[in-house]
Backbone as CSV, one residue per row, in Angstrom:
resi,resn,N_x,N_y,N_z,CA_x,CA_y,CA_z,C_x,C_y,C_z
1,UNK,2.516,-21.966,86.349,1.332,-21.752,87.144,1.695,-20.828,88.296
2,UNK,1.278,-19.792,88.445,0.880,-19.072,89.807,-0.167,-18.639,90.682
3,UNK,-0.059,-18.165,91.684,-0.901,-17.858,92.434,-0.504,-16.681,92.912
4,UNK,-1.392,-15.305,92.091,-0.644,-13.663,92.631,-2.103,-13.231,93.688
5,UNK,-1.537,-12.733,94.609,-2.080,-11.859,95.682,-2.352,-10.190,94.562
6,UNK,-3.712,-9.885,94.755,-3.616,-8.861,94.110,-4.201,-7.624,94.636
7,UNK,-5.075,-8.082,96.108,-5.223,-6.980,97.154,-5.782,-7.866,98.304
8,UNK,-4.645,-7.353,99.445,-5.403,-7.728,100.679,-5.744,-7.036,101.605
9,UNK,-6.937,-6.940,102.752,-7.677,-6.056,103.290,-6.382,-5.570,104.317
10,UNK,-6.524,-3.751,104.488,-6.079,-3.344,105.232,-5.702,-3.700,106.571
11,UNK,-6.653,-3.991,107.195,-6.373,-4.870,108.694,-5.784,-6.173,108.419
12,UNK,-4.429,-6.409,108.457,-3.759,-7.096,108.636,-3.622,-7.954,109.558
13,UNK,-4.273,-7.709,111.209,-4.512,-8.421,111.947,-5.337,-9.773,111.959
14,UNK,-6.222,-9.518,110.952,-7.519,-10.118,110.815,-7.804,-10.725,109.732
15,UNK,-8.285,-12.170,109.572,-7.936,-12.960,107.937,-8.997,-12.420,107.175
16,UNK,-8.945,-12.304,106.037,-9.878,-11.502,105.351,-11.458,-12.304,105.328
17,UNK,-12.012,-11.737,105.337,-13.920,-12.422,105.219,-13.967,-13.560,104.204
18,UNK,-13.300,-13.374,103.319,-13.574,-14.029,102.188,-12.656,-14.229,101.368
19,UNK,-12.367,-15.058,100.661,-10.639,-14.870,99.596,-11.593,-15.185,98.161
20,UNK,-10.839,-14.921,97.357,-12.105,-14.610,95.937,-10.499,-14.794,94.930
21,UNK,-10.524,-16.226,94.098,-9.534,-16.576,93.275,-10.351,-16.332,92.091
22,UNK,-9.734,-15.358,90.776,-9.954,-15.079,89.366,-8.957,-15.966,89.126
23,UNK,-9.927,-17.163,88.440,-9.571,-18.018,87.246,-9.672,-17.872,85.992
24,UNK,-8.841,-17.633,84.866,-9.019,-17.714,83.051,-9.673,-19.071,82.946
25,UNK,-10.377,-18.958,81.544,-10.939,-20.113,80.801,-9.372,-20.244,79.766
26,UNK,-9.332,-21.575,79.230,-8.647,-21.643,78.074,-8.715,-20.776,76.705
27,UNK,-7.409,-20.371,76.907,-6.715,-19.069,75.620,-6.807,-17.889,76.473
28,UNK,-7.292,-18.247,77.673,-6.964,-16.843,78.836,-5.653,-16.684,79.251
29,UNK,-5.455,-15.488,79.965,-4.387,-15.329,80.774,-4.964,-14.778,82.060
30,UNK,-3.996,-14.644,83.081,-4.211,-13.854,84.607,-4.622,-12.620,84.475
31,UNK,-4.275,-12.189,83.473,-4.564,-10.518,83.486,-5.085,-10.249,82.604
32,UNK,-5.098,-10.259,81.159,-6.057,-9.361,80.102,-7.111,-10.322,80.094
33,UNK,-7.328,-11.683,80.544,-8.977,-12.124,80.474,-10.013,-11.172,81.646
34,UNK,-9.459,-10.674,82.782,-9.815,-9.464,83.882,-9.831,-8.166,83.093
35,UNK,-9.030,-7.539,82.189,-9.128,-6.545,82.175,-10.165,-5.713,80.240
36,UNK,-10.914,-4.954,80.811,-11.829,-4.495,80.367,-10.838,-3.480,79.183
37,UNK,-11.387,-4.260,77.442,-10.515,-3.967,76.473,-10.243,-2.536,76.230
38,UNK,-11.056,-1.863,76.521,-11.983,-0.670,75.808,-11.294,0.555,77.482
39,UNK,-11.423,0.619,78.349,-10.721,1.400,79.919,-9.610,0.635,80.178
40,UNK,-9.184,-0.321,79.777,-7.957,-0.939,79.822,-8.148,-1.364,81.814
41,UNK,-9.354,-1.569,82.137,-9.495,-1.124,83.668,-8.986,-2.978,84.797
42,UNK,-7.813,-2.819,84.876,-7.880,-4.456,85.508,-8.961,-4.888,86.479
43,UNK,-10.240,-4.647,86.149,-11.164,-4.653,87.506,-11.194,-5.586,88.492
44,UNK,-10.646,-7.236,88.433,-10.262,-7.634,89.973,-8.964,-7.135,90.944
45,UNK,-8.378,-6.659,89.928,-7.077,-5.460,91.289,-7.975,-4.010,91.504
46,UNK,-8.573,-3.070,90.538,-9.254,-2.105,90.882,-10.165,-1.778,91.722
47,UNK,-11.320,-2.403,90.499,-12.402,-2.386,91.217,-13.264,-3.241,91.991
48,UNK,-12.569,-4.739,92.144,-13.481,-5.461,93.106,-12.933,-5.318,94.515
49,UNK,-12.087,-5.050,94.671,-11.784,-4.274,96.109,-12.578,-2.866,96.688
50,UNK,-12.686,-2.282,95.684,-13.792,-1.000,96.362,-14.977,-1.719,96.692
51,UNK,-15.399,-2.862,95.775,-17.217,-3.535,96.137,-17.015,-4.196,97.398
52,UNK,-15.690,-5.091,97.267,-15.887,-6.183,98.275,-14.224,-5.988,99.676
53,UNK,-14.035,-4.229,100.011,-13.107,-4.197,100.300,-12.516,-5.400,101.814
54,UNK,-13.273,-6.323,102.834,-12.799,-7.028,102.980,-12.728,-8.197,102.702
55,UNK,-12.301,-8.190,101.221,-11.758,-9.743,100.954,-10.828,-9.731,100.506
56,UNK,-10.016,-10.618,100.191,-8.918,-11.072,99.578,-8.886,-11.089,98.029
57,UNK,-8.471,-10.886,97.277,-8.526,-11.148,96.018,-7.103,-12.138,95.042
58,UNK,-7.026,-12.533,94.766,-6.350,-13.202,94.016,-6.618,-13.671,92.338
59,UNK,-5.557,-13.821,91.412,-5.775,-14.522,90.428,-4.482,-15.938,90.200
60,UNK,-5.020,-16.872,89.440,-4.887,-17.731,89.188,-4.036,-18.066,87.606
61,UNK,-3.083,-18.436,87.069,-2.618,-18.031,85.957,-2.112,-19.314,85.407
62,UNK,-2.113,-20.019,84.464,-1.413,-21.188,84.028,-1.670,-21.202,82.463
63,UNK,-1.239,-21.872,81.914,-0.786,-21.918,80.504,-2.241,-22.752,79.733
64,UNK,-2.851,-21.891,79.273,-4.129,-22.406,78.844,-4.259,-22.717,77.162
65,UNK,-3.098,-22.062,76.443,-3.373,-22.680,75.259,-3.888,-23.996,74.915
66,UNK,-5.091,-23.983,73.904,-5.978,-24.782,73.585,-5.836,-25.538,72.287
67,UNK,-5.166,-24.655,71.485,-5.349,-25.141,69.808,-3.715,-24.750,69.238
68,UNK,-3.392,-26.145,68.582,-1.732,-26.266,67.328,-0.503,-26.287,68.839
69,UNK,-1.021,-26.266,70.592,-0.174,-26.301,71.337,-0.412,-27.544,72.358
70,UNK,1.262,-27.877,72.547,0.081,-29.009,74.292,0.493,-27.799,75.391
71,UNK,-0.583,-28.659,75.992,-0.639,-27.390,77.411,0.145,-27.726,78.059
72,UNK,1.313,-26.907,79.331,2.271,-27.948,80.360,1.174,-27.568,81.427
73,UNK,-0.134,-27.585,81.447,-0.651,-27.181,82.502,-1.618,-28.605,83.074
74,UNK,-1.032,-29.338,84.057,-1.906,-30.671,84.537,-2.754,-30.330,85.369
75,UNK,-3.519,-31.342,85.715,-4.576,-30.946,86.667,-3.891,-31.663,87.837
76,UNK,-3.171,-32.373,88.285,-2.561,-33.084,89.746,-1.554,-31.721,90.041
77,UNK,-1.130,-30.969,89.073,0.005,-29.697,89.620,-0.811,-28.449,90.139
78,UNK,-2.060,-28.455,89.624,-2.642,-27.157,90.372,-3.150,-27.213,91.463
79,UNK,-3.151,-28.215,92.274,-2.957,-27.894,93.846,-1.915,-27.554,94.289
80,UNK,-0.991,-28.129,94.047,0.496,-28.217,94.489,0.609,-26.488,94.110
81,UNK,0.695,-25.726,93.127,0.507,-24.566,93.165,0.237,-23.896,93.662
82,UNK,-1.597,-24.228,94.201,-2.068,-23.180,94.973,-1.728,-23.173,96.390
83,UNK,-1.521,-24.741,96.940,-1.304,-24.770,98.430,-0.154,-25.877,98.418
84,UNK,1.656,-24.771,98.321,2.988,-25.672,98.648,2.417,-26.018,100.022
85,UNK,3.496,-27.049,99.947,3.467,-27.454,101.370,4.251,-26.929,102.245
């Protein structure tokens, strides 16, 4: 499980307006469930920063296989993920 930073607003001084986590559904991943098959375009690193340039963006990534696998992905570990202590 991770938690990747994938653009944060220029002013560094200042916490971003908004933080915006891309989550996969199961048989997703962090990155090709975001990215557009056909422009190959990762649009939450691309282009949702030009729409929404002060926010935060992030994605969310854990082991979602659904079917012939068990998942190591629990639901009590994905906090602990998103916010160590």
């Amino acid at each position: 499980m991770a938690l990747s930073i994938l653009y944060a607003p220029q002013d560094a001084a200042t916490s971003p307006a908004v933080d915006i986590v891309a989550v996969h559904s199961l048989g997703g991943d962090a990155i090709t469930t975001w990215t557009h098959p056909k422009s190959k375009n990762f649009w939450v690193r691309f282009s949702l920063p030009q729409q929404i340039p002060d926010a935060g963006v992030m994605t969310f990534g854990y082991n979602a296989d659904a079917a012939f696998e068990r998942s190591t992905a629990e639901i009590f570990g994905i906090p602990k993920a998103c916010w160590p202590a």
